[in-house]
C-alpha positions as CSV (number, residue, x, y, z in Angstrom):
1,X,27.0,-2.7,-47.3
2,X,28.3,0.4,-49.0
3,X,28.6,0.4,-52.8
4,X,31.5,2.1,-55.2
5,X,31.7,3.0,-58.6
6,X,35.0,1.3,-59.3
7,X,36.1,2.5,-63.1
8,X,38.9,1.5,-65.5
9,X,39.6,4.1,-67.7
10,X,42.9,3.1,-69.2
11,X,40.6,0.4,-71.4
12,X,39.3,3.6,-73.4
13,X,37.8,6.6,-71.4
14,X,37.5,10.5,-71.9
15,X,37.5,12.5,-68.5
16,X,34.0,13.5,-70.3
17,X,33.0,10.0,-69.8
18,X,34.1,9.6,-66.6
19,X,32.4,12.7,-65.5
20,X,29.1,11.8,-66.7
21,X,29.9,8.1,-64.8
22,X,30.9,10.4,-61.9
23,X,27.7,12.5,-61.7
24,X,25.2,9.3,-62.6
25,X,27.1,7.7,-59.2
26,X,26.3,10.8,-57.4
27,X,22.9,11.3,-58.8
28,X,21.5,7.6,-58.0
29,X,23.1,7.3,-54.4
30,X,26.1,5.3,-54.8
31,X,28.7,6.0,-51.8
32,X,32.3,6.9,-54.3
33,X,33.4,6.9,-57.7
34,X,36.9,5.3,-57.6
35,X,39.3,4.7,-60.6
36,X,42.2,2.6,-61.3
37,X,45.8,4.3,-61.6
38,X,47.1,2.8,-64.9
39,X,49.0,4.5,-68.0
40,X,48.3,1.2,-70.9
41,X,44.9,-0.5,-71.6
42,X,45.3,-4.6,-71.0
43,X,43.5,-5.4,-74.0
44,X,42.3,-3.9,-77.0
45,X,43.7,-0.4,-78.4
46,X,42.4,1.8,-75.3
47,X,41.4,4.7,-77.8
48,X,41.4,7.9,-76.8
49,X,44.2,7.0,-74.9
50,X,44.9,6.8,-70.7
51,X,43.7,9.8,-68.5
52,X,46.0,10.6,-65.2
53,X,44.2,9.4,-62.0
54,X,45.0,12.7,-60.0
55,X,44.3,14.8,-62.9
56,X,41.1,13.4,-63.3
57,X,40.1,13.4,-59.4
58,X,41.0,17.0,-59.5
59,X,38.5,17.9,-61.8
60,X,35.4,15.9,-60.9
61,X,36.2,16.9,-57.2
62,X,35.0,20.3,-58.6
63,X,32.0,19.1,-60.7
64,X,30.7,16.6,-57.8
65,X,29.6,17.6,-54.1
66,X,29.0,14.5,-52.4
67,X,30.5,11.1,-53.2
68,X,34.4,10.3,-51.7
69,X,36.6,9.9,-54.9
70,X,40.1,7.9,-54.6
71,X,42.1,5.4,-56.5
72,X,42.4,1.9,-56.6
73,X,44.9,1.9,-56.7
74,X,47.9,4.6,-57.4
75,X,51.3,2.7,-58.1
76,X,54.2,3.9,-55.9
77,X,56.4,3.6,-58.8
78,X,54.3,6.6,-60.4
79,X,55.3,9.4,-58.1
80,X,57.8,10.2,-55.5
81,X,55.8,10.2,-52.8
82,X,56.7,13.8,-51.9
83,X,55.0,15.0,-54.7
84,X,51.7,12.1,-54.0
85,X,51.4,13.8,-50.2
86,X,50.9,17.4,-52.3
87,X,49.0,16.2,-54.7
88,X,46.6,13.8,-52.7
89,X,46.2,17.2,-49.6
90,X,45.2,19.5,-52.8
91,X,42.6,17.5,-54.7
92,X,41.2,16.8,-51.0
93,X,40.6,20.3,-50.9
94,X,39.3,21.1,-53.8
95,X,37.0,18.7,-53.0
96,X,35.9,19.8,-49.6
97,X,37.3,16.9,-47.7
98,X,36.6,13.5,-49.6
99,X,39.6,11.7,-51.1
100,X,41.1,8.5,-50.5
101,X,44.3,7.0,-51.3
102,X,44.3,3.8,-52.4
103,X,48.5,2.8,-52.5
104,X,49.8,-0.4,-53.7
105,X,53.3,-1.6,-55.4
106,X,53.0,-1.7,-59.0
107,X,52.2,-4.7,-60.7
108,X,51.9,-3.8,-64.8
109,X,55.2,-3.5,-66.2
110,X,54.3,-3.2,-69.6
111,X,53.2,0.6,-68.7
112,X,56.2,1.5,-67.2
113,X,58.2,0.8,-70.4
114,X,55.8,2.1,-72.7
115,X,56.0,5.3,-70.3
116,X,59.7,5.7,-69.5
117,X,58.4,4.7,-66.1
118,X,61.8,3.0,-63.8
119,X,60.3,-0.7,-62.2
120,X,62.5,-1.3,-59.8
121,X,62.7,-5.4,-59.5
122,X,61.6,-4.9,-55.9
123,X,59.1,-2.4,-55.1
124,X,57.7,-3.4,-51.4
125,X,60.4,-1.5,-50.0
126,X,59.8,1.4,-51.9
127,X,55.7,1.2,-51.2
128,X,56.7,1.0,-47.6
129,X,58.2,4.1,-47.5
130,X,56.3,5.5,-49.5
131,X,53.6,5.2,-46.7
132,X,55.4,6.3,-44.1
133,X,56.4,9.7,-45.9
134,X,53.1,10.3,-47.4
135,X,51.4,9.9,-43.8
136,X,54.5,11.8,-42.1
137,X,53.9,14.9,-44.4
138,X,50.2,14.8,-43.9
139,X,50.3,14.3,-40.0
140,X,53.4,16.7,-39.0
141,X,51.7,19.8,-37.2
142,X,51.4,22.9,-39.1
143,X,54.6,25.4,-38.2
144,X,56.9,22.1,-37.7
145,X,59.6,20.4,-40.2
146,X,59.6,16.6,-41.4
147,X,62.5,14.6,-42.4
148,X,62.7,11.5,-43.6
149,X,65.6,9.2,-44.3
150,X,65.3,5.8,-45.7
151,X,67.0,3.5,-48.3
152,X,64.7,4.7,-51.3
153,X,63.6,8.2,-50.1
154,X,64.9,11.1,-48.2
155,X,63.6,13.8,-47.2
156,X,65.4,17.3,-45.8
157,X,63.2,20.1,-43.6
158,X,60.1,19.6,-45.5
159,X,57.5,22.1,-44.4
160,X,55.2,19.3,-44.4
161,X,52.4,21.3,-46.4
162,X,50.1,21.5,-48.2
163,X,47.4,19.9,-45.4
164,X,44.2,17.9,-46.7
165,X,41.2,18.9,-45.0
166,X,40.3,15.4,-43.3
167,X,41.9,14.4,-39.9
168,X,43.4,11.0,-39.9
169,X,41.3,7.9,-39.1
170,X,43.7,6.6,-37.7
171,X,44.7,9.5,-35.2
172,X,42.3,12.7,-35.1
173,X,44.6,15.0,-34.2
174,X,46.8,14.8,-37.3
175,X,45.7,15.9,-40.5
176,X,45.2,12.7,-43.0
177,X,42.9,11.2,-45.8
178,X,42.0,7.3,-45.5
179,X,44.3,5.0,-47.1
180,X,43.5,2.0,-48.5
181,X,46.0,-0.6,-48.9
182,X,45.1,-4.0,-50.8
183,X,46.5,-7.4,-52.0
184,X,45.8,-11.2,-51.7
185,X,49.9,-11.7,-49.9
186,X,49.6,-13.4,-46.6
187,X,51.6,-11.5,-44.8
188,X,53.5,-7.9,-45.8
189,X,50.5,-6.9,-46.9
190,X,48.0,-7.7,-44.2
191,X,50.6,-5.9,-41.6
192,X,51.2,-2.6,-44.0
193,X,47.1,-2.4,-43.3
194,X,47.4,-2.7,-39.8
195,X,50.0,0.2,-39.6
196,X,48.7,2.8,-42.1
197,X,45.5,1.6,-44.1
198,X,41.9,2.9,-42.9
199,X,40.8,0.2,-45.1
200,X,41.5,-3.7,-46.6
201,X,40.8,-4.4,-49.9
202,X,40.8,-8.0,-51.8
203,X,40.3,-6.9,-55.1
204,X,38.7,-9.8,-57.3
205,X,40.0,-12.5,-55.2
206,X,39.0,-16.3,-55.2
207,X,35.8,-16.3,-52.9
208,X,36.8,-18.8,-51.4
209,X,39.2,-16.8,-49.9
210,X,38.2,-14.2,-48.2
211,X,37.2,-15.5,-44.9
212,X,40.6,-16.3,-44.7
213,X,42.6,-13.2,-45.9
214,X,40.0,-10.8,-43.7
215,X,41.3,-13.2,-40.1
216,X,44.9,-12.8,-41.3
217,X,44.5,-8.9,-40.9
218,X,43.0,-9.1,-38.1
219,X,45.7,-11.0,-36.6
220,X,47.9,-8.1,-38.1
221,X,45.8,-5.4,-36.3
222,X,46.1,-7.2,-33.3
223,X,49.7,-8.1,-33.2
224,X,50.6,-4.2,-33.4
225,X,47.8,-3.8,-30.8
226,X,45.0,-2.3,-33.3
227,X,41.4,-2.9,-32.8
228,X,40.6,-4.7,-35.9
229,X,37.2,-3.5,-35.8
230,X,39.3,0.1,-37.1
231,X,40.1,-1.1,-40.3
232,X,37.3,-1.5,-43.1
233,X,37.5,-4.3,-44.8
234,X,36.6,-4.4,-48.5
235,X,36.6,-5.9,-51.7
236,X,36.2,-5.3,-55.8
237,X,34.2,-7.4,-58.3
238,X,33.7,-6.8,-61.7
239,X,29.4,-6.4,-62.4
240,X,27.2,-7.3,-64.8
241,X,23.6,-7.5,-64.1
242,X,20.5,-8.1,-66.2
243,X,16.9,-7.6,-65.3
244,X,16.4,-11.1,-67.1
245,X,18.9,-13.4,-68.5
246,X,18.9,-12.0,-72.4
247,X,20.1,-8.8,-70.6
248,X,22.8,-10.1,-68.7
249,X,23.6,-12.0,-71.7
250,X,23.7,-8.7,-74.0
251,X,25.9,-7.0,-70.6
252,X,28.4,-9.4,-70.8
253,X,29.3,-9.8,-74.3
254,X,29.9,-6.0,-74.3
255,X,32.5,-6.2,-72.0
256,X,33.8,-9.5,-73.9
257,X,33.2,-11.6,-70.8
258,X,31.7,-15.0,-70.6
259,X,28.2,-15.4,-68.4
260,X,29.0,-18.3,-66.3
261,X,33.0,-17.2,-65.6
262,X,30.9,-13.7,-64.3
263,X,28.5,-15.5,-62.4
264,X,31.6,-17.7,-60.5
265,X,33.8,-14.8,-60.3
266,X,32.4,-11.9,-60.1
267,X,28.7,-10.2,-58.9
268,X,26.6,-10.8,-62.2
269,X,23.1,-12.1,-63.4
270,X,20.2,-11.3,-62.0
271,X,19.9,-8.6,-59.7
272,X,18.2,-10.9,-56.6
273,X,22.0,-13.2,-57.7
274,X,24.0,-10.2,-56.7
275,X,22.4,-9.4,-53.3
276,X,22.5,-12.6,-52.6
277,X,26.5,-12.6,-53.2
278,X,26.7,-9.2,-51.6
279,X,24.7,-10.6,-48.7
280,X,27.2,-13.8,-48.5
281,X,29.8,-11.5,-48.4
282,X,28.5,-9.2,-45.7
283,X,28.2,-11.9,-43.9
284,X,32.4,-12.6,-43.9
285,X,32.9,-9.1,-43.0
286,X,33.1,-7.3,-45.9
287,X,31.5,-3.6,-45.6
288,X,32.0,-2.2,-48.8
289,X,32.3,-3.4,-52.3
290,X,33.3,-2.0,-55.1
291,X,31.6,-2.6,-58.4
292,X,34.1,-2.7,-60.9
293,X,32.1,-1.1,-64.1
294,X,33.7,-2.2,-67.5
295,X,31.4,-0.3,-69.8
296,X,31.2,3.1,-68.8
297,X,28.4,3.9,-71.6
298,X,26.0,2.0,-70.2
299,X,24.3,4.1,-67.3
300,X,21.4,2.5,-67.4
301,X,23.3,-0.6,-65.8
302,X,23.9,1.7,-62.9
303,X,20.3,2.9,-62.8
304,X,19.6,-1.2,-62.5
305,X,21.7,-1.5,-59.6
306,X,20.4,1.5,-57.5
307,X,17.2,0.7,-57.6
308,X,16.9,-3.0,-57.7
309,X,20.0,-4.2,-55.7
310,X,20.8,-1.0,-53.5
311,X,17.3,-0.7,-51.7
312,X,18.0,-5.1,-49.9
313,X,21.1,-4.1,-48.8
314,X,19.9,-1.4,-46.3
């Protein structure tokens, strides 16, 4: 089981802050530091105010050397996805060759008006093509042109470039960095994973659940002819661990959360509680979990979980 630092900075985060979350994720072994994409906190006043996900990879893919970095995920109603594809290739150099997209629809649209952001009433469409641009660009051989024309986005003799430095899981010989494509849908979502996603996410889904969403994409791998055994398959809880009960206790009031909603929902109490969840998930196929991290202060909660929770899972 792999574990990510999965952040949230739009509650109320400097890139200072996030840097020194970056570098403790590095430092005690964790496999990423992933952030949400988000412009508005959702709750509270969000003081200083949001940082830009790409902005902020860009920087600690400078100041880090070995963790991936990615988002969890970017909105397609953010960027044209001309200008994601350049972005994306660029901060995966700068960082040596470990970014990941994460690329989902767009959900808040509280952000977009407070931004001047366009939410388009429907925005699977647009999320679908933004896939198949961004993976186009990345993928069309050096020297050649790619065009594009669809109902939201086209594209005219694009030189295709700038290149990331990874090859594409899904085909070797074409330049590419993993996406990650996510939801709880039954269907549209599960089959945009089979066609471009490196990895499945279920981010804080019903537990109950997942043993069903993970066999409906597999049946989408299959039905395109994938191997499903290709695609990772993930998922993101929130965390809050204690050493002993007063110390959960004192974790979860900080992040305004209530002990036994955590314990149900998410991967919280004791540390011997949360490899036991981690394990139950393993056990569904899931591979790798992000641990959603609420108060980004608190390093020591991180120190917890790399050296108590970390060393069973190996």
């Amino acid at each position: 089981m792999q574990l990510r630092i999965f952040t949230e900075p739009q509650q109320g985060a400097t890139y200072d802050t996030l840097l020194a979350v970056a570098q403790a994720t590095e430092r005690l072994g964790f496999d990423a530091f992933f952030r949400s994409d988000h412009y508005l906190a959702m709750g509270g006043d969000g003081l200083p105010g949001p940082t830009d996900a790409w902005t902020t990879l860009a920087g600690l893919a400078r100041e880090t050397s070995r963790i991936r970095l990615g988002t969890l995920v970017s909105s397609a109603t953010f960027r044209h996805p001309g200008v994601l594809a350049v972005q994306v290739a660029q901060v995966d150099q700068m960082s040596g060759g470990r970014v990941e997209l994460g690329l989902g629809a767009g959900w808040f649209e509280a952000e977009h008006r407070a931004y001047g952001i366009p939410f388009p009433e429907k925005r699977f469409g647009p999320l679908t093509e933004q896939l198949e641009v961004v993976t186009g660009l990345w993928g069309t051989p050096v020297g050649e042109r790619f065009s594009y024309a669809g109902q939201h986005y086209v594209l005219e003799d694009s030189p295709a470039l700038p290149k990331p430095v990874q090859a594409s899981p899904l085909d070797p010989s074409r330049a590419g960095v993993p996406v990650i494509v996510g939801g709880l849908g039954p269907r549209r979502t599960p089959a945009l994973a089979a066609r471009f996603a490196a990895e499945f996410n279920l981010s804080f889904p019903d537990l109950g659940v997942v043993e069903e969403k993970l066999a409906g994409v597999r049946r989408a791998c299959e039905d395109v002819g994938r191997d499903p055994a290709t695609l990772v398959s993930s998922v993101a809880l929130v965390l809050c661990v204690g050493r002993d009960e007063a110390e959960f206790a004192r974790r979860a009031a900080a992040i305004g959360r209530e002990p036994a909603e955590l314990r149900e929902h998410g991967l919280a109490g004791t540390p011997q509680e949360v490899v036991d969840r981690l394990g139950a998930l393993a056990a569904q196929g899931i591979t790798r979990t992000y641990l959603q991290v609420l108060d980004l202060d608190d390093l020591d909660h991180l120190e917890l979980v790399a050296q108590e929770v970390a060393p069973a899972l190996r």
